[in-house]
C-alpha positions, 0 to 999 in steps of 0.5 A: 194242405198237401197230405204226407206220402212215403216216398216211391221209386219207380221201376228202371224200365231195364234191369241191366243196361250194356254200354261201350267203353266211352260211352255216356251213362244216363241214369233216371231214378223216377220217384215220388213222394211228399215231403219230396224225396231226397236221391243218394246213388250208390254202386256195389263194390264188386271187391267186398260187396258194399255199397258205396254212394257216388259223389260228383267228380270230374266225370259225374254229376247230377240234375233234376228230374221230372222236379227232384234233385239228384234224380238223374245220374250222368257219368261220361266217358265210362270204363270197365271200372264203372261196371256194377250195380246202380241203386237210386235210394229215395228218403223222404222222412216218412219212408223209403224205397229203392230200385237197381240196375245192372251197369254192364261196360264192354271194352272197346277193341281194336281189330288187326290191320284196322284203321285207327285215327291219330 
């Protein structure tokens, strides 16, 4: 009979990742714990501080991970408005634990007289 053990979350192996306006967020929360934990994902708000959990939509989604659901964050096709900090929260009942990262969005520019496909 499997023992109970609060859940952990590895750390990120970076503590801010710089992405390019378009690019694909990637994001794996490496956790472990038995009852097998349960993942939120949250994001502080940069206008009053709070975190708020990020939901599946249209250019967000969530798969398994190394067997836990929701451990891996996708969000394509990123803008500025993305940027933020990132907090993978694992529960599992008997505890909990959580790591962040810093999500940094450069817009993409345009130089004069460049070429640009229609």
């Amino acid at each position: 009979m499997p023992v109970a053990a609060a859940t952990v979350v590895k750390h990120f192996y970076e503590k801010s990742k710089v992405l390019v306006e378009g690019e694909l967020l990637h994001l794996e929360c490496r956790t472990w714990g038995y009852p097998p934990p349960q993942i939120t994902w949250t994001r502080l708000s940069r206008s009053n501080d709070s975190a708020v959990e990020i939901l599946t939509g249209e250019r967000v989604s969530f798969d398994f991970f190394e067997g836990v659901g929701n451990a891996s964050l996708k969000i394509a096709d990123v803008s500025i408005d993305d940027y933020g900090t990132y907090t993978c929260v694992a529960e599992n009942g008997i505890g909990n634990d959580s790591e962040t990262i810093l999500i940094r969005v450069k817009g993409m520019t345009t130089l004069p007289g460049s070429l640009q496909l229609c």
